[in-house]
PDB file of the backbone (N, CA, C, O) and the ligand in Angstrom, with CONECT records:
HET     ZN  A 101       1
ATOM      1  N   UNK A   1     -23.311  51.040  -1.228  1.00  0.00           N
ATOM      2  CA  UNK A   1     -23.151  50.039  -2.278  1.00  0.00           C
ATOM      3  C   UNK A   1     -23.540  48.654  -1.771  1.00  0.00           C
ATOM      4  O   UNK A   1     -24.171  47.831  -2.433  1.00  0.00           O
ATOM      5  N   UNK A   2     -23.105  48.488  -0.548  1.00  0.00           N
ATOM      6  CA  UNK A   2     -23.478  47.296  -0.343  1.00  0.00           C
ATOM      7  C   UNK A   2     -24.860  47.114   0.267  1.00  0.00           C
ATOM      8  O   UNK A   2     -25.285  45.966   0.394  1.00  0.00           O
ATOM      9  N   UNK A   3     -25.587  48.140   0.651  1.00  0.00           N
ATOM     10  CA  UNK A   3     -27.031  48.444   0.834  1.00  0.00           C
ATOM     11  C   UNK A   3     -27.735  47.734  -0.244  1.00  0.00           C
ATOM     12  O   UNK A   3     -28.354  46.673  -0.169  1.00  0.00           O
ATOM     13  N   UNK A   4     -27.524  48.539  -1.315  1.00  0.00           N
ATOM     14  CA  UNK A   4     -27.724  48.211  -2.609  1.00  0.00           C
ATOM     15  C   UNK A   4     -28.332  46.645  -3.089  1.00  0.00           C
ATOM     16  O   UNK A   4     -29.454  46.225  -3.367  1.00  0.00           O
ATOM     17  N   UNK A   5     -26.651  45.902  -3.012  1.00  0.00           N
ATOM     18  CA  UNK A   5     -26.791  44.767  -3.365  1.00  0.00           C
ATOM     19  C   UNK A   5     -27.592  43.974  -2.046  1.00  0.00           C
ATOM     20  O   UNK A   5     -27.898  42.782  -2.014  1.00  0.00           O
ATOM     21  N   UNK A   6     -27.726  44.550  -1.449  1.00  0.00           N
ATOM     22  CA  UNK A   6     -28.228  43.288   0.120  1.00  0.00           C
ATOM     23  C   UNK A   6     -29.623  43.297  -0.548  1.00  0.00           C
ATOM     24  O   UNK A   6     -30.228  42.244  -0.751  1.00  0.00           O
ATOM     25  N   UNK A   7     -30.211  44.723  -0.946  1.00  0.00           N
ATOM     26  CA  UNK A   7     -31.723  44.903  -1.639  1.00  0.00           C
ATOM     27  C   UNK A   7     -32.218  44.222  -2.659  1.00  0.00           C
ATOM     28  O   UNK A   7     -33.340  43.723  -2.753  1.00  0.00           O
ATOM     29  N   UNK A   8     -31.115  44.216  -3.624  1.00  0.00           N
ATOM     30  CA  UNK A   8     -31.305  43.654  -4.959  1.00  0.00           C
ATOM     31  C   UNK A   8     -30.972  41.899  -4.458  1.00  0.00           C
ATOM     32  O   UNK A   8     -31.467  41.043  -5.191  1.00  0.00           O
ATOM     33  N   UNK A   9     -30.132  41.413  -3.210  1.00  0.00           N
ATOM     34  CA  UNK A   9     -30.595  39.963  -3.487  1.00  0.00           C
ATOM     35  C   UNK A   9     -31.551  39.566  -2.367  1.00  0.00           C
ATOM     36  O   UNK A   9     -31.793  38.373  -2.182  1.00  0.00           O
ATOM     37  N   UNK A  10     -32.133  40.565  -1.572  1.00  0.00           N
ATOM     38  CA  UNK A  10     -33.276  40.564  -0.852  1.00  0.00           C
ATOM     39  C   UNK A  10     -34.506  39.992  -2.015  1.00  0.00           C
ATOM     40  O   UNK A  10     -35.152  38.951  -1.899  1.00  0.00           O
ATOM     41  N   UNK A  11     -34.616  41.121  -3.275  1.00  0.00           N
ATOM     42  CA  UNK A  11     -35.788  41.094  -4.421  1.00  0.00           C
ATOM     43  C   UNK A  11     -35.563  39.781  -5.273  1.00  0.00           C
ATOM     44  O   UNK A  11     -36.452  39.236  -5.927  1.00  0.00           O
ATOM     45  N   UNK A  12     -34.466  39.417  -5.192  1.00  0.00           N
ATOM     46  CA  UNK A  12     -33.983  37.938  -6.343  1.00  0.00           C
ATOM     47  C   UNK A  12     -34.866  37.409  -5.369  1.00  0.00           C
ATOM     48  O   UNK A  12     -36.095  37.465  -5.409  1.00  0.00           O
ATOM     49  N   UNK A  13     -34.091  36.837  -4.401  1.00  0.00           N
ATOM     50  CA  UNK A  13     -34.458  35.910  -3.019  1.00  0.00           C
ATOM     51  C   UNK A  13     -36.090  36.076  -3.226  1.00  0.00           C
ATOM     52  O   UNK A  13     -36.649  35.047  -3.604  1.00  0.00           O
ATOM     53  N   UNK A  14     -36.814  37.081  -3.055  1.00  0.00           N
ATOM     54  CA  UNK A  14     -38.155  36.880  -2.582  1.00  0.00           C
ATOM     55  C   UNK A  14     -39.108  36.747  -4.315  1.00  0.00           C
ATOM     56  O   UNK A  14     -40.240  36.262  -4.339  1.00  0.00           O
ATOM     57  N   UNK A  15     -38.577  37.137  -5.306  1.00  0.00           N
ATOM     58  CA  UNK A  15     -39.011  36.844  -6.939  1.00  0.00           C
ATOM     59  C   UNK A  15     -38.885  35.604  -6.729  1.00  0.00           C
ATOM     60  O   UNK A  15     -39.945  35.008  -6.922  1.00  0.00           O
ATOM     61  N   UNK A  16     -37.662  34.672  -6.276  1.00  0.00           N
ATOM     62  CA  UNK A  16     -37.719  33.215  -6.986  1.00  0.00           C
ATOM     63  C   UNK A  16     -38.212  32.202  -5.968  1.00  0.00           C
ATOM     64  O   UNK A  16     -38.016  30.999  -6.141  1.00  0.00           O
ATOM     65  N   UNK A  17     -39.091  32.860  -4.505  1.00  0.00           N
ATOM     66  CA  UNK A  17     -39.633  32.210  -4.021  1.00  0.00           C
ATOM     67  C   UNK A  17     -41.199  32.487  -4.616  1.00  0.00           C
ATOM     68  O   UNK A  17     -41.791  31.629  -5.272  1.00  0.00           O
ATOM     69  N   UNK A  18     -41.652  33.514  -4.363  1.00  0.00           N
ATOM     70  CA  UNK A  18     -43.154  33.417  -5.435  1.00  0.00           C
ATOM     71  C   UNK A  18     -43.260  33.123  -6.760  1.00  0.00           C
ATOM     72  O   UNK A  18     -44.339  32.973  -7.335  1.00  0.00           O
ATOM     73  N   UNK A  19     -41.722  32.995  -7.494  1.00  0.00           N
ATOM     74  CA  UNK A  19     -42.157  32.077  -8.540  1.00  0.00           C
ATOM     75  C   UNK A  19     -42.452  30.424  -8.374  1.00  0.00           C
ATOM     76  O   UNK A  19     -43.378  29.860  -8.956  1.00  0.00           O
ATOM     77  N   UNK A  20     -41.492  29.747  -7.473  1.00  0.00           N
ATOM     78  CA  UNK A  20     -41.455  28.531  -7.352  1.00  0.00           C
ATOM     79  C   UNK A  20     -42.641  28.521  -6.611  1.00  0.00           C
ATOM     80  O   UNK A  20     -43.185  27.491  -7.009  1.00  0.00           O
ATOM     81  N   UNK A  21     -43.538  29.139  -5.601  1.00  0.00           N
ATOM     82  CA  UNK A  21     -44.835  29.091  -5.213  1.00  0.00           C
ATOM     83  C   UNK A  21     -45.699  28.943  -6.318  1.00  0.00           C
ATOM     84  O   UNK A  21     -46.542  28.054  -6.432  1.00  0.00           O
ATOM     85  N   UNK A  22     -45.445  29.906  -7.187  1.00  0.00           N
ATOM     86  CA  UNK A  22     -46.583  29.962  -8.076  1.00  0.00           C
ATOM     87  C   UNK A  22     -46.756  28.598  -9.118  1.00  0.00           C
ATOM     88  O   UNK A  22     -47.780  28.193  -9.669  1.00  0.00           O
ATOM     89  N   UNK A  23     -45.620  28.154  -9.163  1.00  0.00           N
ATOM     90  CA  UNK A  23     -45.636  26.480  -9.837  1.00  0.00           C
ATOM     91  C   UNK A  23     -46.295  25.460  -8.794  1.00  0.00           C
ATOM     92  O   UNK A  23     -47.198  24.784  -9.287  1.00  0.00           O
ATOM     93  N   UNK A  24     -46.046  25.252  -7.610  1.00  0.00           N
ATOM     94  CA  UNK A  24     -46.528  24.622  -6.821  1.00  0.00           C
ATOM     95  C   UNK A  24     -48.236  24.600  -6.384  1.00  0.00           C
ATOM     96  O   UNK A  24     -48.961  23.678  -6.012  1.00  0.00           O
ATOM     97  N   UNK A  25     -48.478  25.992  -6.608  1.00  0.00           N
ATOM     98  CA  UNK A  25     -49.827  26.227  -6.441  1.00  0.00           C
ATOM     99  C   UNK A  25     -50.387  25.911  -7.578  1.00  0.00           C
ATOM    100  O   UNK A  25     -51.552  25.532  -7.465  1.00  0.00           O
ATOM    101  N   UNK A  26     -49.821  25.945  -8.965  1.00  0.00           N
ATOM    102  CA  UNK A  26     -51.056  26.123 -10.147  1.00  0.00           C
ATOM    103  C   UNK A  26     -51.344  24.577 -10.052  1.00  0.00           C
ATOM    104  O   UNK A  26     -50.447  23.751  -9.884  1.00  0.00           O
ATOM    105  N   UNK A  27     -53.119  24.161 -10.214  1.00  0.00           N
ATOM    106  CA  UNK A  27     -53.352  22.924 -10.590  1.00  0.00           C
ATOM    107  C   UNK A  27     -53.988  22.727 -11.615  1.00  0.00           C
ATOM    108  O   UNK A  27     -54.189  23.668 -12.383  1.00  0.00           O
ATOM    109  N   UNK A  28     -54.508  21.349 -11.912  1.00  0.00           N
ATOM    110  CA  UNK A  28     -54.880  20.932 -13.224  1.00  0.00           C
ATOM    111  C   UNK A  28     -56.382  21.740 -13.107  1.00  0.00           C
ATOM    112  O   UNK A  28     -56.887  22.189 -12.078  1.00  0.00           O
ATOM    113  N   UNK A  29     -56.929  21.779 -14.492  1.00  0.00           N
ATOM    114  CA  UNK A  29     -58.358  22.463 -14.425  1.00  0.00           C
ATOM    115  C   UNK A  29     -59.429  21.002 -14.045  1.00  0.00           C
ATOM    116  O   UNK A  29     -59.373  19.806 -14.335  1.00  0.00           O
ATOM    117  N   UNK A  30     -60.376  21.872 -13.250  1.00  0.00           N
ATOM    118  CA  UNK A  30     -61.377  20.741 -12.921  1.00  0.00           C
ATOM    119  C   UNK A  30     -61.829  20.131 -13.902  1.00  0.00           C
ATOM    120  O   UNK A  30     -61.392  20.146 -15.053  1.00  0.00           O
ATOM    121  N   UNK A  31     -62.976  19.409 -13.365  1.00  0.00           N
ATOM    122  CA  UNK A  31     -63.570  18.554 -14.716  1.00  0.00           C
ATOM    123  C   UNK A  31     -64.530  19.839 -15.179  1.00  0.00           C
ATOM    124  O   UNK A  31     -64.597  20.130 -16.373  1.00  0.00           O
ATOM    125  N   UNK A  32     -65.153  20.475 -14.331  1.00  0.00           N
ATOM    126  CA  UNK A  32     -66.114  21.699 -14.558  1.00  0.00           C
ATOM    127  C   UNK A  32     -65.318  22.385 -15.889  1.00  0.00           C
ATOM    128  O   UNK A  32     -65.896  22.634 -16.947  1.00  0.00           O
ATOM    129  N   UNK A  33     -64.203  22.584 -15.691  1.00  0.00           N
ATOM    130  CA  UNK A  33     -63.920  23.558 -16.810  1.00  0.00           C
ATOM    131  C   UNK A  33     -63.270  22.753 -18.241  1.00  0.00           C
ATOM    132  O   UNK A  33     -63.184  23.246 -19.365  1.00  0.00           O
ATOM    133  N   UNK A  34     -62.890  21.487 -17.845  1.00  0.00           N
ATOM    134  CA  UNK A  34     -62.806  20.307 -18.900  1.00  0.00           C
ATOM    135  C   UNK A  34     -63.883  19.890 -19.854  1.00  0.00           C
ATOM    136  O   UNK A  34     -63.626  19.391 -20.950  1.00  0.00           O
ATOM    137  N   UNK A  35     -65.024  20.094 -19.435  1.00  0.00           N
ATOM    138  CA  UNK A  35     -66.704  20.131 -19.943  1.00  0.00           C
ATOM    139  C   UNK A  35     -67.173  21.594 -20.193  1.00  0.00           C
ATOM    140  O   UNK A  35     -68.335  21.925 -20.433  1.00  0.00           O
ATOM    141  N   UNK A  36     -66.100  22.417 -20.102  1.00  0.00           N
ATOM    142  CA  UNK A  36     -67.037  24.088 -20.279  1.00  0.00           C
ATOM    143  C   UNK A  36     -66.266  24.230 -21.455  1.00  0.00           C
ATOM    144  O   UNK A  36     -65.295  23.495 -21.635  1.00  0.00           O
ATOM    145  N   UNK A  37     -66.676  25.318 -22.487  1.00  0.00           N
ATOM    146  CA  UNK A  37     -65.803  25.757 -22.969  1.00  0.00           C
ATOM    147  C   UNK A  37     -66.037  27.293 -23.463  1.00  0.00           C
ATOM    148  O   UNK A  37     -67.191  27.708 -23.360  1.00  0.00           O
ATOM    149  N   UNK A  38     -65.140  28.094 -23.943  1.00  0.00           N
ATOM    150  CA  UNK A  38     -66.116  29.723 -24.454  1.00  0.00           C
ATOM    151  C   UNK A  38     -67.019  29.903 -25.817  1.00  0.00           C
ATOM    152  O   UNK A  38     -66.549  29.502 -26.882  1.00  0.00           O
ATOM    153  N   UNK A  39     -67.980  30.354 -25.783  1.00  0.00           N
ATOM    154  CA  UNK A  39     -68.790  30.963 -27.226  1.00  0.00           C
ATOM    155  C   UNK A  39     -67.478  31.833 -27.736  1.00  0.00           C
ATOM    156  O   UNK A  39     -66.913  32.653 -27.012  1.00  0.00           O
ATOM    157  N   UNK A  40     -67.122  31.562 -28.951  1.00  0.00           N
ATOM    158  CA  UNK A  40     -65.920  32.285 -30.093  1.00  0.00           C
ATOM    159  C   UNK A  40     -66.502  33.916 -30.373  1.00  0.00           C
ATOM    160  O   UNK A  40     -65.675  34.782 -30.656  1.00  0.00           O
ATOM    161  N   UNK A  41     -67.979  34.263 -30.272  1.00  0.00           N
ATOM    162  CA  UNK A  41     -68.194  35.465 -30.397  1.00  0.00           C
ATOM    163  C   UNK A  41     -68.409  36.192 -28.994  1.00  0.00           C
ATOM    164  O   UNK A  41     -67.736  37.145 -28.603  1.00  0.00           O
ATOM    165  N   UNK A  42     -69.401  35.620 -28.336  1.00  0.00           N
ATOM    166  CA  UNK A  42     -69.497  36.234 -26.737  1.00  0.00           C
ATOM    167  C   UNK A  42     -68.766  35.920 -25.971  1.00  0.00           C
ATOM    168  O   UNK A  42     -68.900  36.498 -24.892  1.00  0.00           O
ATOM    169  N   UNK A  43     -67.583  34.842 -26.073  1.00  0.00           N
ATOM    170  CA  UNK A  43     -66.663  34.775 -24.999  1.00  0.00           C
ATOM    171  C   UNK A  43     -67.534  34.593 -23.769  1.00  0.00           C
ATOM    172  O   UNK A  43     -67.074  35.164 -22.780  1.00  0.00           O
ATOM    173  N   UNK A  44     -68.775  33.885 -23.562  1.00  0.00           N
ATOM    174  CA  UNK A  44     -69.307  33.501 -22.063  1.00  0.00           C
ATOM    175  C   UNK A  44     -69.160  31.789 -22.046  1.00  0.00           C
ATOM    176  O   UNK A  44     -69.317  31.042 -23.012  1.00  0.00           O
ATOM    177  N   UNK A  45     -68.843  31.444 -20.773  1.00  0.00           N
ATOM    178  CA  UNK A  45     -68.889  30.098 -21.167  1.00  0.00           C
ATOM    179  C   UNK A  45     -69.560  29.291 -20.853  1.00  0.00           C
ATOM    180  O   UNK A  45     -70.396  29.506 -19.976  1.00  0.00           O
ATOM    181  N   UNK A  46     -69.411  27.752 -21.609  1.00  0.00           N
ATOM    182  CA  UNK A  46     -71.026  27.426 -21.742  1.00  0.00           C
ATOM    183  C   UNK A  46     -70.440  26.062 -21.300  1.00  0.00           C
ATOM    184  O   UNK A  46     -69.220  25.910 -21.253  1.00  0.00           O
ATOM    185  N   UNK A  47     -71.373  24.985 -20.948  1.00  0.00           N
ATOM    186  CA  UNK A  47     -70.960  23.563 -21.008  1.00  0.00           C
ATOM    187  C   UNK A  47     -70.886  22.733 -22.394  1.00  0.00           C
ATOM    188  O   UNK A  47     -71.934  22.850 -23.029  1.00  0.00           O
ATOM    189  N   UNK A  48     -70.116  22.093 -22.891  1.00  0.00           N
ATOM    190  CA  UNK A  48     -69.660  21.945 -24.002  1.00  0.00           C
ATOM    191  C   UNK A  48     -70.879  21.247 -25.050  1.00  0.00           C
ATOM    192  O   UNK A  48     -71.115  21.295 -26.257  1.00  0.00           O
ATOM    193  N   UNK A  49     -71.495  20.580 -23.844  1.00  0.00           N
ATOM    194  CA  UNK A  49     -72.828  19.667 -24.657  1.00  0.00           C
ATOM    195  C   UNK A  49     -73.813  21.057 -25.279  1.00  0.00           C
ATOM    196  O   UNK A  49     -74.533  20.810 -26.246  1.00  0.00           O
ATOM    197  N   UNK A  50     -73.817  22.234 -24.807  1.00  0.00           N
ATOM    198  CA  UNK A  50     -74.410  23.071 -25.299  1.00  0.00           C
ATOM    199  C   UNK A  50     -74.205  24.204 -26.186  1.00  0.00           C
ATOM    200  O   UNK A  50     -74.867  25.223 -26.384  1.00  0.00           O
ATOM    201  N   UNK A  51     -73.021  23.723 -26.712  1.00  0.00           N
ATOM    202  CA  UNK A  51     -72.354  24.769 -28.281  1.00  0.00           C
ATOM    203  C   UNK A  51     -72.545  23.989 -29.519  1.00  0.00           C
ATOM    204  O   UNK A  51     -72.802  22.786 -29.509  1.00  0.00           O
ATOM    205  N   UNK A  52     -72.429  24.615 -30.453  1.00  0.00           N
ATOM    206  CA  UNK A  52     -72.441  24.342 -31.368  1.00  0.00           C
ATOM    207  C   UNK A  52     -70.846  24.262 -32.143  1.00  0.00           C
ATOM    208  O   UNK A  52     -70.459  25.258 -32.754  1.00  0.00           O
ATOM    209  N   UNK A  53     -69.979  23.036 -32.071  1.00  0.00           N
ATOM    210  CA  UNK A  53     -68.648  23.132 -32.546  1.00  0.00           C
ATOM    211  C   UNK A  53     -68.237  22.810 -34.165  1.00  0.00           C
ATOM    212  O   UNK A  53     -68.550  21.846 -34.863  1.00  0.00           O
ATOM    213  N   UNK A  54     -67.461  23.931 -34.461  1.00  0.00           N
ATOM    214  CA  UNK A  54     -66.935  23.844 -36.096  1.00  0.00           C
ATOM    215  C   UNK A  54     -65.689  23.998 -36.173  1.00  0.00           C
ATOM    216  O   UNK A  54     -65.309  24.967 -35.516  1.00  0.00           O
ATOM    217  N   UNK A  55     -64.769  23.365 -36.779  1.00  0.00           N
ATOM    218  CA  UNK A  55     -63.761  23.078 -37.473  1.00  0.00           C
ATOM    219  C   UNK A  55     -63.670  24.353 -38.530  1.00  0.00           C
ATOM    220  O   UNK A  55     -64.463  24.790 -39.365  1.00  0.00           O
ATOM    221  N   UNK A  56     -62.178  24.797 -38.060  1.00  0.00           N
ATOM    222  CA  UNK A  56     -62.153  25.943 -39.502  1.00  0.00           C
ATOM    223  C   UNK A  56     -60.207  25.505 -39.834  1.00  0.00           C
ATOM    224  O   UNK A  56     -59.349  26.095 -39.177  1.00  0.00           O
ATOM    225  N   UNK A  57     -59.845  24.528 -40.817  1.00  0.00           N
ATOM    226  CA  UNK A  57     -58.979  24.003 -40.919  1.00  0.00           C
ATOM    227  C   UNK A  57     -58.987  23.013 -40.248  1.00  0.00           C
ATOM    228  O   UNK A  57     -59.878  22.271 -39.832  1.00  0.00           O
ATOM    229  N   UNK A  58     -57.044  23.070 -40.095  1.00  0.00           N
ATOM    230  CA  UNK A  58     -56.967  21.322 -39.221  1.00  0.00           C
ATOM    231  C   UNK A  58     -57.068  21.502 -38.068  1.00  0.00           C
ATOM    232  O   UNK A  58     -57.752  20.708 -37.423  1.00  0.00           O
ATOM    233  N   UNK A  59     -56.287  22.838 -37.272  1.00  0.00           N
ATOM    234  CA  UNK A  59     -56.289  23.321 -35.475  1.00  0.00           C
ATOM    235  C   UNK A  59     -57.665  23.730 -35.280  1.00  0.00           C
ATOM    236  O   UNK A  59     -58.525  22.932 -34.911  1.00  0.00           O
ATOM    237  N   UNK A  60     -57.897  24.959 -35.519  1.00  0.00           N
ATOM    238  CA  UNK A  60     -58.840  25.974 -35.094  1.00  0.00           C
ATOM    239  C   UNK A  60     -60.419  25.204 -34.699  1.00  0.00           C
ATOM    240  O   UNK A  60     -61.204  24.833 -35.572  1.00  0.00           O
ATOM    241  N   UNK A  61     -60.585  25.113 -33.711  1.00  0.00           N
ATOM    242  CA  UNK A  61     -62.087  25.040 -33.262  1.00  0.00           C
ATOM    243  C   UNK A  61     -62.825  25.921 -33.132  1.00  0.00           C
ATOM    244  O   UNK A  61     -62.176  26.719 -32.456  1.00  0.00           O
ATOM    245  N   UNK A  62     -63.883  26.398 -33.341  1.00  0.00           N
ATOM    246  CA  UNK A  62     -65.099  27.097 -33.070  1.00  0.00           C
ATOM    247  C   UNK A  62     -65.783  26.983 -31.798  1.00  0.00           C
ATOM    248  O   UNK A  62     -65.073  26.294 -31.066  1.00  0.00           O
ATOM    249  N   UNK A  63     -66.531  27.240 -31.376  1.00  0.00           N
ATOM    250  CA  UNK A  63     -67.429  27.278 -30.446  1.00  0.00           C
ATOM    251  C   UNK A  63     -68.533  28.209 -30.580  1.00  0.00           C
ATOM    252  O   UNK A  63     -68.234  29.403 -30.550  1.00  0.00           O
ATOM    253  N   UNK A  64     -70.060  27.811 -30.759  1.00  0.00           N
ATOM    254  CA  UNK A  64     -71.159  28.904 -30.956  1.00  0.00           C
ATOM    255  C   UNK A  64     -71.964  28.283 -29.982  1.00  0.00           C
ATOM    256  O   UNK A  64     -72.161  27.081 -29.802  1.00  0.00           O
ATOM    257  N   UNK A  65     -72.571  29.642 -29.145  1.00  0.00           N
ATOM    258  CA  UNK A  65     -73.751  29.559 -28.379  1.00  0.00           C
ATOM    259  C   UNK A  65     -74.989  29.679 -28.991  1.00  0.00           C
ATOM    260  O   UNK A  65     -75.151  30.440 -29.945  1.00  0.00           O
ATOM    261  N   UNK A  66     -76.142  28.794 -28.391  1.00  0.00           N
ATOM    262  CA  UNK A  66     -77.405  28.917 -29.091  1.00  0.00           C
ATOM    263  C   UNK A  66     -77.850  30.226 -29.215  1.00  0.00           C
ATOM    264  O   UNK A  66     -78.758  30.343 -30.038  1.00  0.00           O
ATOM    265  N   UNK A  67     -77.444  31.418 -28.570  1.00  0.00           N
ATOM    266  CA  UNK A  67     -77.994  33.204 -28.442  1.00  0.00           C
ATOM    267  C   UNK A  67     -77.252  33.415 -29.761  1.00  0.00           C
ATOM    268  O   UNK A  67     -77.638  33.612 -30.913  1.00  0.00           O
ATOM    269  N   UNK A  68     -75.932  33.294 -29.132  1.00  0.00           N
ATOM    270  CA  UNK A  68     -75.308  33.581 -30.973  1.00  0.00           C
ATOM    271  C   UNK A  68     -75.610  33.238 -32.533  1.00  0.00           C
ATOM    272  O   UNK A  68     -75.492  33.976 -33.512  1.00  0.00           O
ATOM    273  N   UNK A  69     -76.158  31.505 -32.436  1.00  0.00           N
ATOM    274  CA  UNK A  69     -76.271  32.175 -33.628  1.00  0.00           C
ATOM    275  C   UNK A  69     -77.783  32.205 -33.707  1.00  0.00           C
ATOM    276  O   UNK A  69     -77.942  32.162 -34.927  1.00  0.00           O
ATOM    277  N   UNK A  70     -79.115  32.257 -33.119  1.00  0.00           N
ATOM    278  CA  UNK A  70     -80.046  32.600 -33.087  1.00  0.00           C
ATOM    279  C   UNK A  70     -79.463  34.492 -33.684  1.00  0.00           C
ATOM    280  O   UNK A  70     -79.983  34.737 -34.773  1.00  0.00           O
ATOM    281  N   UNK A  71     -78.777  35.404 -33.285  1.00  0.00           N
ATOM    282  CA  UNK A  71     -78.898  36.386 -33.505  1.00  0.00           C
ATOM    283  C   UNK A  71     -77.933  36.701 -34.691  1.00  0.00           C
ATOM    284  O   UNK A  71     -77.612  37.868 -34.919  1.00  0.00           O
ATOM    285  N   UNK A  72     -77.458  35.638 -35.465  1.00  0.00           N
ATOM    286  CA  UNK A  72     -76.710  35.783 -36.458  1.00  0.00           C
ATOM    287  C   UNK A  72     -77.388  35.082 -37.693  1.00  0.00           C
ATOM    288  O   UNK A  72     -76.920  35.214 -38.824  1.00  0.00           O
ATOM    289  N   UNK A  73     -78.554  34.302 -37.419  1.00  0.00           N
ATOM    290  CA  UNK A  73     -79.208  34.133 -38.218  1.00  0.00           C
ATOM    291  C   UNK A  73     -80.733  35.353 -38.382  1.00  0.00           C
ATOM    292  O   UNK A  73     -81.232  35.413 -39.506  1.00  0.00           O
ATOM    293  N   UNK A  74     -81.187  35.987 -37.570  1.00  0.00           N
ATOM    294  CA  UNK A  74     -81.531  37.220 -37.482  1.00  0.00           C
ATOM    295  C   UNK A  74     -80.850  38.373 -38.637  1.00  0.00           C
ATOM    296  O   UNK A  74     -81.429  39.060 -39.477  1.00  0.00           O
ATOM    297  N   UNK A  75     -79.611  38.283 -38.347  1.00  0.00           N
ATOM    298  CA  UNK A  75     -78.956  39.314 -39.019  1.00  0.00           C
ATOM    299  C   UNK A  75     -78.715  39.171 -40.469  1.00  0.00           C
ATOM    300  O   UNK A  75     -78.731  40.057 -41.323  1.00  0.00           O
ATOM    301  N   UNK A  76     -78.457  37.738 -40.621  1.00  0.00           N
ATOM    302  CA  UNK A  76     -78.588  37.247 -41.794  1.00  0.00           C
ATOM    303  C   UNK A  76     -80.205  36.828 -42.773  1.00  0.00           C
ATOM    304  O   UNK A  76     -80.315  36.784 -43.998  1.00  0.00           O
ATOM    305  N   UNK A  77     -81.096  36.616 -41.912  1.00  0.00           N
ATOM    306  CA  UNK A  77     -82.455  36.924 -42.618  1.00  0.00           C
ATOM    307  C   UNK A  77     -82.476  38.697 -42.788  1.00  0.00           C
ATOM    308  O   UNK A  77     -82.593  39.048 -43.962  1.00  0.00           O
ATOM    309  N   UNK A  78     -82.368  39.954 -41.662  1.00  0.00           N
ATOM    310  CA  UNK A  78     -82.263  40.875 -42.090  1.00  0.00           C
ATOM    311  C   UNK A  78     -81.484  41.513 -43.524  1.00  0.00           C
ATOM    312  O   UNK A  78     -82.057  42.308 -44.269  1.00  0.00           O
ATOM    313  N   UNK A  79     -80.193  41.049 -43.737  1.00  0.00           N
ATOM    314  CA  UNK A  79     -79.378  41.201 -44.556  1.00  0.00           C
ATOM    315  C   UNK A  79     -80.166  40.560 -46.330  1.00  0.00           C
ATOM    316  O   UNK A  79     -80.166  41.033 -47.466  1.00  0.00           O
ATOM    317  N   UNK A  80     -80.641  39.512 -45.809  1.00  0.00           N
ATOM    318  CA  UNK A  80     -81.401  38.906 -47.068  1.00  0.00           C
ATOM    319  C   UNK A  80     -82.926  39.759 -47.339  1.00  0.00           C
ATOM    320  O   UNK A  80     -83.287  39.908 -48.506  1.00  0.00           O
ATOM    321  N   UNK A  81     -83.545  40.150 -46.522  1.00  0.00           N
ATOM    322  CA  UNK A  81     -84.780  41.051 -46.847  1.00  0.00           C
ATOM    323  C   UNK A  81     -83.871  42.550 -47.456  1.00  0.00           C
ATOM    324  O   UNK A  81     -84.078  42.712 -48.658  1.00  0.00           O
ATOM    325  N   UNK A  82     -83.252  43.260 -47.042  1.00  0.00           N
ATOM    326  CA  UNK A  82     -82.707  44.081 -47.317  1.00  0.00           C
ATOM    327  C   UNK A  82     -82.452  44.123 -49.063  1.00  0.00           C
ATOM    328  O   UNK A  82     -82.794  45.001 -49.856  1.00  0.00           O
ATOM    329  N   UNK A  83     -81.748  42.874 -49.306  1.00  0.00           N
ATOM    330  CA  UNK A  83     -81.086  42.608 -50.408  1.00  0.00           C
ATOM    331  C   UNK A  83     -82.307  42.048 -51.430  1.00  0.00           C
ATOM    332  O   UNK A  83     -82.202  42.121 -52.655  1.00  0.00           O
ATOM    333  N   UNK A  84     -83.275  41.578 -50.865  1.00  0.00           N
ATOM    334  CA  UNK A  84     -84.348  41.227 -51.507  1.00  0.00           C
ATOM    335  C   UNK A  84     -85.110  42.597 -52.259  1.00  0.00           C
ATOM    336  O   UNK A  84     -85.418  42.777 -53.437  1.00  0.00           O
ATOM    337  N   UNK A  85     -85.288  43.556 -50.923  1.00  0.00           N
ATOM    338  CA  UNK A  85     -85.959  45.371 -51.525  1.00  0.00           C
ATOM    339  C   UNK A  85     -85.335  45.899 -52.171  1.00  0.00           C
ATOM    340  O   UNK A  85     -85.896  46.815 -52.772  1.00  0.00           O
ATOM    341  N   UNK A  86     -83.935  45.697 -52.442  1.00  0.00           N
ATOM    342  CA  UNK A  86     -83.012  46.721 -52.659  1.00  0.00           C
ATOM    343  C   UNK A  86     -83.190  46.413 -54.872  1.00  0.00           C
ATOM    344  O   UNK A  86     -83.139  47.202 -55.815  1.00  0.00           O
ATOM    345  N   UNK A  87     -83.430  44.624 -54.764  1.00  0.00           N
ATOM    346  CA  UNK A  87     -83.028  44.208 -56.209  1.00  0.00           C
ATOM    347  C   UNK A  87     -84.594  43.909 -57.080  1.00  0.00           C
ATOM    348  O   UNK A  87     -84.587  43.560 -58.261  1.00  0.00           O
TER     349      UNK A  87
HETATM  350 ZN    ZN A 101     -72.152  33.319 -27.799  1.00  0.00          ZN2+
END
């Protein structure tokens, strides 16, 4: 029993030192990633001067890469020829 507990405040003891490490270690994000941000469809990230940003409400930001919507306007001229043969 008392094995036990020596274990269990062995695991407290060593949890609430890698937690308080892990506060000490986290730092602020560079400027690199302050100027990056992700494409909303490909999730790759880009430097911010090179997205295309939209507002969808008052929070929500967008983010589009020039591949994205180059290939979403593709899909959308496809979609319009389609709809053009079809009528
Ligand atoms: Zn993208």
């Amino acid at each position: 029993m008392l094995t036990a507990l020596a274990i269990l405040f062995v695991v407290v003891l060593l949890g609430s030192i890698a937690y308080g490490f892990s506060i000490v270690v986290r730092r602020p994000p560079t400027s690199a990633e302050l100027n990056t941000e992700r494409c909303t469809l490909c999730r790759r990230r880009f430097d911010k001067a090179r997205l295309i940003e939209r507002e969808a409400g008052d929070t929500r930001v967008f983010y589009f890469c020039n591949e994205c919507i180059t290939r979403l306007a593709s899909d959308a001229e496809a979609l319009r020829a389609a709809n053009e043969i079809s009528s």
